[in-house]
C-alpha positions in Angstrom: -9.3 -18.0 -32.0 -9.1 -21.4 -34.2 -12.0 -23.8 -33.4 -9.3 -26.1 -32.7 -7.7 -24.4 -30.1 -10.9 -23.2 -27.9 -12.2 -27.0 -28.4 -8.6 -28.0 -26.8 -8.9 -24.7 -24.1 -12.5 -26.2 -23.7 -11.6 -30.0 -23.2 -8.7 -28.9 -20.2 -10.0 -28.5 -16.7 -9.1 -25.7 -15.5 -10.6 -25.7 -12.4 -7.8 -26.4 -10.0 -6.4 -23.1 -10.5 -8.9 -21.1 -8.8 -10.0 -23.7 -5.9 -11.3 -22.5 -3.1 -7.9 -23.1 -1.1 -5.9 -20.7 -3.8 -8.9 -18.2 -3.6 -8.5 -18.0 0.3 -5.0 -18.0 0.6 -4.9 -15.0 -2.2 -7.5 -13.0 0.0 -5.3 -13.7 2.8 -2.3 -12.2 1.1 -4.1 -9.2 0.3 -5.4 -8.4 3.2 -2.5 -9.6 5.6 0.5 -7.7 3.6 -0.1 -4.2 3.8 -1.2 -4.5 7.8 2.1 -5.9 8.3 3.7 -3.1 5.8 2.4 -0.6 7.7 3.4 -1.8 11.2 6.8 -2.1 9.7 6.7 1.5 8.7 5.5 2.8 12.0 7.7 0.3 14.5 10.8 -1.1 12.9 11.5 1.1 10.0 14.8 3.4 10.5 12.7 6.4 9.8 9.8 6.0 12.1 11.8 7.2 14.8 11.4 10.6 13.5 8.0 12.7 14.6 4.8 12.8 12.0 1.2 12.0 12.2 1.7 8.0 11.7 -0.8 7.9 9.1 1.5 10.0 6.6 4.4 7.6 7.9 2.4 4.0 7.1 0.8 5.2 3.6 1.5 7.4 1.0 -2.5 7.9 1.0 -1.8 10.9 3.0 0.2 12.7 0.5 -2.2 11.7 -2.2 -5.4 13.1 0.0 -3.4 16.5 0.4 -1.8 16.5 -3.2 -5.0 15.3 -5.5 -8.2 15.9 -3.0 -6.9 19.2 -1.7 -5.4 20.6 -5.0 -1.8 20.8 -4.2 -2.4 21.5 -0.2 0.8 19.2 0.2 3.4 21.9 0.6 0.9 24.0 3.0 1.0 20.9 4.7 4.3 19.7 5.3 5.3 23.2 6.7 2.4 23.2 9.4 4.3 19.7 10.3 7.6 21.5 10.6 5.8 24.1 12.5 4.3 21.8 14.7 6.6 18.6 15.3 9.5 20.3 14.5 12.4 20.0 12.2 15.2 17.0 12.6 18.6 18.8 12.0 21.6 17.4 11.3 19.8 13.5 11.0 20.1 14.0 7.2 
């Protein structure tokens, strides 16, 4: 950059963007939104009426664990969870 333009970046105080208020209220919003996403997913969403280990229905972590960890396991898996919770025929 120009001299002249890091001695006017330089002269600005920047500090009030990242007080300690903005900081906290960030780390709030991080933490807060995806507790509340996955209660949504579990209690109100249309879909969580339907049966399924709840951790597969609040994150797509499950999938992911199954799909990358497992090599591919993900198929295997979804039709042990047909076997045991069932199908849902004629909701689709």
């Amino acid at each position: 950059m120009e001299p002249r333009i890091l001695r006017l970046l330089q002269s600005q105080d920047f500090s009030f963007i990242w007080s300690l208020s903005t900081l906290t209220a960030l780390a709030a919003i991080l933490v807060t939104y995806p507790i509340v996403l996955a209660l949504y997913r579990v209690t109100f969403h249309p879909l969580a009426k339907f049966p399924g280990p709840k951790l597969a229905a609040m994150t797509l972590w499950y999938e992911f664990y199954y799909e990358v960890i497992l090599w591919g396991q993900f198929t295997n898996r979804i039709e042990w969870m047909h076997k045991n919770y069932g199908t849902s025929k004629g909701h689709l």
